[in-house]
N, CA and C atoms as an extended XYZ file, in Angstrom:
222
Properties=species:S:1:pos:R:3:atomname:S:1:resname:S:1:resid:I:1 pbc="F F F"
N        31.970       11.498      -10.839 N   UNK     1
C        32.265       12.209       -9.612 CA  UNK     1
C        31.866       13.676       -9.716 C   UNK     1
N        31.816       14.494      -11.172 N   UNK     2
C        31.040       15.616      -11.231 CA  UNK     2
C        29.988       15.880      -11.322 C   UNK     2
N        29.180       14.472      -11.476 N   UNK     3
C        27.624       15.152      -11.907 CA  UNK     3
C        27.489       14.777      -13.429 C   UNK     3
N        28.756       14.997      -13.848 N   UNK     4
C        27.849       14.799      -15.470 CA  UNK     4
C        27.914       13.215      -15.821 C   UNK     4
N        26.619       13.034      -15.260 N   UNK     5
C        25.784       11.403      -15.706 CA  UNK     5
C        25.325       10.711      -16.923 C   UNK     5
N        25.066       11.681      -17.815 N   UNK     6
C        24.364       11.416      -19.226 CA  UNK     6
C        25.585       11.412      -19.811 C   UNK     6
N        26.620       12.243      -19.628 N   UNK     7
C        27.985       12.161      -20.331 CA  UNK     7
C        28.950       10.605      -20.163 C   UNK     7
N        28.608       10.071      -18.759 N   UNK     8
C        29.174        9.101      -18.367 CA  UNK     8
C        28.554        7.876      -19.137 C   UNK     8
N        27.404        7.801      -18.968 N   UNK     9
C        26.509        6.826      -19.273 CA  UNK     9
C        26.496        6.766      -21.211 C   UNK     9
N        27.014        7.644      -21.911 N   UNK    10
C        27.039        7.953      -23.051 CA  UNK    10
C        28.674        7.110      -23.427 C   UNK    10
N        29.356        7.831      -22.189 N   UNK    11
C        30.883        7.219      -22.721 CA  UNK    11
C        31.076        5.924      -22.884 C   UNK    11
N        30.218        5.295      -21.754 N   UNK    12
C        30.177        3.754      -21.304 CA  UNK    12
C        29.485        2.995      -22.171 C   UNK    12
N        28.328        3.562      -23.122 N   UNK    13
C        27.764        2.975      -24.209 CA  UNK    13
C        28.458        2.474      -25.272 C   UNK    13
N        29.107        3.562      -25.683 N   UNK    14
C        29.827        3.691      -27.125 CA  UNK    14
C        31.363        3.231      -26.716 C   UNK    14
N        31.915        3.672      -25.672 N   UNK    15
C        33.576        3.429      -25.796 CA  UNK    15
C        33.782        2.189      -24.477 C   UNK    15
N        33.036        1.712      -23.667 N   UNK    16
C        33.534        1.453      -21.962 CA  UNK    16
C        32.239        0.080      -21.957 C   UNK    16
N        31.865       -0.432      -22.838 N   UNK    17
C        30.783       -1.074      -22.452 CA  UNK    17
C        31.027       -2.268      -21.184 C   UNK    17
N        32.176       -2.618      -20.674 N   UNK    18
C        32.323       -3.355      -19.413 CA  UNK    18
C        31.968       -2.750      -18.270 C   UNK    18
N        32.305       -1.281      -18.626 N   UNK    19
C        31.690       -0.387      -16.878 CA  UNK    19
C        29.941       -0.130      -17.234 C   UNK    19
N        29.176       -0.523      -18.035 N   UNK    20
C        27.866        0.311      -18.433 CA  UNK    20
C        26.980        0.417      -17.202 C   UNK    20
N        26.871       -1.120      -16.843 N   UNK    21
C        26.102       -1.868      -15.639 CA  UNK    21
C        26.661       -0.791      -14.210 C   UNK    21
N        27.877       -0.788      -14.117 N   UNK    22
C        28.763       -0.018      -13.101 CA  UNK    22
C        28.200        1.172      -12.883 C   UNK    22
N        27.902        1.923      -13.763 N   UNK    23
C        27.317        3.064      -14.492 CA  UNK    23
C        26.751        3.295      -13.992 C   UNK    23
N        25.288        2.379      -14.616 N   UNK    24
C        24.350        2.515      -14.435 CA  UNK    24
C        23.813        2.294      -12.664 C   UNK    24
N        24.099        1.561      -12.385 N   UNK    25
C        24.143        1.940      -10.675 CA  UNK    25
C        24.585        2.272       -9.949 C   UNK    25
N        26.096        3.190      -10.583 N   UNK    26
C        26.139        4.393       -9.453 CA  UNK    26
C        25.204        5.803       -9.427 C   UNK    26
N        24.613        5.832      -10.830 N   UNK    27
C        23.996        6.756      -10.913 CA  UNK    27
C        22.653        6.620      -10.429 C   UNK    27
N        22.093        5.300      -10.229 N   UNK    28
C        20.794        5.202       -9.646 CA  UNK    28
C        21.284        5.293       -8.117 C   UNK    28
N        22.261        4.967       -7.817 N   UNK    29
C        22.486        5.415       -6.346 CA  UNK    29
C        22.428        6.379       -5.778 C   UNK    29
N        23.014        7.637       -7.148 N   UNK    30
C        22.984        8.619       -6.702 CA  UNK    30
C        21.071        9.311       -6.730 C   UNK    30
N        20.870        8.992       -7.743 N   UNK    31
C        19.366        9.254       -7.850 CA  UNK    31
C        18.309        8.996       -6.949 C   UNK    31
N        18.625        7.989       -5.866 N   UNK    32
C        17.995        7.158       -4.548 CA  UNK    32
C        18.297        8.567       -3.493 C   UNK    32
N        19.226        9.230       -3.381 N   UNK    33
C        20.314        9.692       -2.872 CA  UNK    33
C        19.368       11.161       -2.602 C   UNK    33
N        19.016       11.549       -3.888 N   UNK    34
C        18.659       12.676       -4.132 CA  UNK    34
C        17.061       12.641       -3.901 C   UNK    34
N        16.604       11.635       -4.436 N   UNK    35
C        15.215       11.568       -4.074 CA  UNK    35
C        14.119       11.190       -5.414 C   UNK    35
N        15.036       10.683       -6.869 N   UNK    36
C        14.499       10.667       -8.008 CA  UNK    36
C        14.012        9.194       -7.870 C   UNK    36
N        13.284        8.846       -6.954 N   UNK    37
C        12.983        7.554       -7.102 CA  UNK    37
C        12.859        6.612       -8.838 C   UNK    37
N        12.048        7.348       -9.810 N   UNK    38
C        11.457        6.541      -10.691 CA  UNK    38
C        12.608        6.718      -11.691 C   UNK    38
N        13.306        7.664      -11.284 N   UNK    39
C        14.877        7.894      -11.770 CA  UNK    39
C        15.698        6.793      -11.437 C   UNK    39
N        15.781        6.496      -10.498 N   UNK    40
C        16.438        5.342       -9.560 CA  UNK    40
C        16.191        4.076      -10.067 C   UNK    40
N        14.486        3.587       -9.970 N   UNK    41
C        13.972        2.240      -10.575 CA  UNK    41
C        14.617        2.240      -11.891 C   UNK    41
N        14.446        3.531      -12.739 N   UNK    42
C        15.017        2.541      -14.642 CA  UNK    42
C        16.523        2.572      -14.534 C   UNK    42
N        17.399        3.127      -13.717 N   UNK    43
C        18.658        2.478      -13.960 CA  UNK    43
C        18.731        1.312      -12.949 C   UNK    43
N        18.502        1.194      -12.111 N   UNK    44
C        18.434       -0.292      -10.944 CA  UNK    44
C        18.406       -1.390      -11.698 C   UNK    44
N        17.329       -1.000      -12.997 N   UNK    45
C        16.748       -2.165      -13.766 CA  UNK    45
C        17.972       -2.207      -15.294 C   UNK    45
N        18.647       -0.960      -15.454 N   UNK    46
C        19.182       -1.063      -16.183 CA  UNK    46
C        20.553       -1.471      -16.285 C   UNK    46
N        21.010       -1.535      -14.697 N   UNK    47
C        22.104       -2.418      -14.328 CA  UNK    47
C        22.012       -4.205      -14.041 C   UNK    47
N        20.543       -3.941      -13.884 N   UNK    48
C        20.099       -6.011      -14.240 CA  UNK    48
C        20.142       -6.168      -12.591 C   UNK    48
N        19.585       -5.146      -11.184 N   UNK    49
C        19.584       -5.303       -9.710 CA  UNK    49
C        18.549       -4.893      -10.026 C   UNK    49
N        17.457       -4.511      -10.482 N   UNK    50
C        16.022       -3.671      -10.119 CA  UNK    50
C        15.650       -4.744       -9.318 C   UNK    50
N        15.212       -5.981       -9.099 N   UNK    51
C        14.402       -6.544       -8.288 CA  UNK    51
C        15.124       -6.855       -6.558 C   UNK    51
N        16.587       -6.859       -6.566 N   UNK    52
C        16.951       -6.606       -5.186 CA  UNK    52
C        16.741       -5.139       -4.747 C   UNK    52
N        17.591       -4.220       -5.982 N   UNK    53
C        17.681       -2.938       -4.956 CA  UNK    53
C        16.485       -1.901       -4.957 C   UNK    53
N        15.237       -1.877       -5.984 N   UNK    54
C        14.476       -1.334       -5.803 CA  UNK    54
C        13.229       -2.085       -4.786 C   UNK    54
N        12.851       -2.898       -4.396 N   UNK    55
C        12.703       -3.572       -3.435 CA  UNK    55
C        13.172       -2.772       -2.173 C   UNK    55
N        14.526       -3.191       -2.002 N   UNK    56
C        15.572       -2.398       -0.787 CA  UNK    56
C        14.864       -0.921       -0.595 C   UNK    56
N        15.026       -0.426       -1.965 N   UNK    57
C        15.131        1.006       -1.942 CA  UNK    57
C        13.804        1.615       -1.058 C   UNK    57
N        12.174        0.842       -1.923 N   UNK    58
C        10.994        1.263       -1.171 CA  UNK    58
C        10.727        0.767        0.211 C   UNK    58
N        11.029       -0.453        0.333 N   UNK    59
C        11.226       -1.041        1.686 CA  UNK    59
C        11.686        0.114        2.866 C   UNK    59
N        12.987        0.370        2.474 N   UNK    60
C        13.941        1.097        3.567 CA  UNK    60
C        13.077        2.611        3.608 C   UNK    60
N        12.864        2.960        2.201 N   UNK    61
C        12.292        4.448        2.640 CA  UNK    61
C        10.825        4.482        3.010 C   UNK    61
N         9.929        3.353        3.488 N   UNK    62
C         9.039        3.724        4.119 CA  UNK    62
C         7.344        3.466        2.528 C   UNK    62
N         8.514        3.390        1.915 N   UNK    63
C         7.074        3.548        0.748 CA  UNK    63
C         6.152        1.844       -0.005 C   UNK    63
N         5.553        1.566        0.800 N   UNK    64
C         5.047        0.382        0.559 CA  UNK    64
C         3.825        0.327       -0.438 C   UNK    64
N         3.215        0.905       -0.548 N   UNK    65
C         2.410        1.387       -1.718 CA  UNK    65
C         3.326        1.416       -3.055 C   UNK    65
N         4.187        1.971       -3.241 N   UNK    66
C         5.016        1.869       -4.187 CA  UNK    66
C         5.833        0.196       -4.919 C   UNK    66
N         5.987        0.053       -3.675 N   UNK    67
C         6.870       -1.201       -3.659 CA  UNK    67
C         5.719       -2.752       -4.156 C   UNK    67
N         4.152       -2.380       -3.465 N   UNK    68
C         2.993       -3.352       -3.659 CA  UNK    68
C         3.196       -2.818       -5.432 C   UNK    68
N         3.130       -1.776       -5.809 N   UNK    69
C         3.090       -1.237       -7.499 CA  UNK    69
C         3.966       -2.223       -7.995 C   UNK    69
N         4.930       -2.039       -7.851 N   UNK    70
C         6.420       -2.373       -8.310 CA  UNK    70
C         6.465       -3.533       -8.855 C   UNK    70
N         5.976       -4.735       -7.833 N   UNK    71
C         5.887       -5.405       -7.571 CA  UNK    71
C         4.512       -6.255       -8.241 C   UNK    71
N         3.998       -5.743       -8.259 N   UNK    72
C         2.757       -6.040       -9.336 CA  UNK    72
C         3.038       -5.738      -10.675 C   UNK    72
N         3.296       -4.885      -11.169 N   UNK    73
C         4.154       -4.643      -12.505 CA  UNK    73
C         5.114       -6.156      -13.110 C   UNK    73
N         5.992       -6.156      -11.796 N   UNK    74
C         6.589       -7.124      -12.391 CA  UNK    74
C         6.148       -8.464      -12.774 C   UNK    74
């Protein structure tokens, strides 16, 4: 809720590993949020949703070029 993400994501590694996933996509939410897209894709993927919500994510914001990438990658 403050911002400090790397601290969270650190706690959840070592002490919290049931919230990690949790974690990890609130902070890509927030990263969608802000505008860190490729920020966004490695936690999406690191909560085990990259193929619904980054999908969602380029879809909704207009970026289809990205999403044809994405998508080819995979």
């Amino acid at each position: 809720a403050c911002g400090q993400w790397e601290k969270a994501l650190e706690v959840a590694e070592k002490s919290d590993r049931i919230h990690l996933r949790t974690t990890h996509y609130a902070y890509a939410q927030h990263l969608e949020k802000v505008g860190d897209y490729l920020g966004a894709v490695k936690h999406f993927e690191a909560a085990d949703c990259g193929a619904v919500e980054v999908t969602r994510m380029y879809y909704q914001g207009g970026m289809l070029d990205e999403l044809e990438t994405y998508i080819n990658k995979q």
